[in-house]
N, C-alpha and C positions, 0 to 999 in steps of 0.2 A: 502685747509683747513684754511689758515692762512686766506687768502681773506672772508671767512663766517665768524671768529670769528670778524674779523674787522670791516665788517660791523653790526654785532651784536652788538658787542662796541656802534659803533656809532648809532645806534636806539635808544638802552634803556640808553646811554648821551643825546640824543638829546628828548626822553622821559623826564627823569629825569631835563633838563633844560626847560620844558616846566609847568612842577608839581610845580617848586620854582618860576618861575615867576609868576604862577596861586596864588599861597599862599602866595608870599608878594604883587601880585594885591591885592586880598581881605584882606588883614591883613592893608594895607595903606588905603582901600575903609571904613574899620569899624572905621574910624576914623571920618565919616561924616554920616555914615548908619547903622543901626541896622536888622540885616536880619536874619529870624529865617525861618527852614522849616523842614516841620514836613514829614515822609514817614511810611507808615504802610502798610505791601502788606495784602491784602486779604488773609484770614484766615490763618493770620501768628499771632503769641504771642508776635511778636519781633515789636518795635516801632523805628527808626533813628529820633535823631534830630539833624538839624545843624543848630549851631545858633553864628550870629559874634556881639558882642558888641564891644564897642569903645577901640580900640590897642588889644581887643584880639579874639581868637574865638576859638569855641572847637563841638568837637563830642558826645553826648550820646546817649546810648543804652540803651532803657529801656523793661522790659518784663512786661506782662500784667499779675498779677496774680489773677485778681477777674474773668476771664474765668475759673478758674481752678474750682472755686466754683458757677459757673451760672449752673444751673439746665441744662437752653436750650440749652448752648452750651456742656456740660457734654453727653445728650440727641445725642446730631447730630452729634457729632466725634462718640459717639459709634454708631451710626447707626438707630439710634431711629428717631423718631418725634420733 
């Protein structure tokens, strides 16, 4: 048992040292590049954008609420035309 949790240790360390190297690569990279990317799954409401400007970078989530009032798409979730 002891041997399983150990090596479990060292996965999600060597996980976790691979997440910070990855975040201060791109956190020293936005210092020369501007990088923005946008994800929206098909027929999802929910929008990702990641985007790193110069020394920083961040995540948002955005929700789409003018679906909520489109006729068409009102129409096709229920079942309609």
């Amino acid at each position: 048992m002891a041997a399983v949790k150990r090596r479990l240790f060292n996965i999600l360390a060597g996980m976790s040292l691979l997440l910070c190297v990855a975040m201060v690569t791109f956190w020293v990279r936005s210092y020369w590049f501007v990088d923005e990317a946008y994800v929206h799954a098909s027929g999802s409401r929910w929008d990702w954008y990641f985007v790193s400007y110069p020394g920083q970078w961040f995540i948002q989530i955005g929700y789409d609420y003018y679906k909520e009032y489109d006729p068409k798409t009102l129409a096709e979730e229920r079942g309609g035309g």
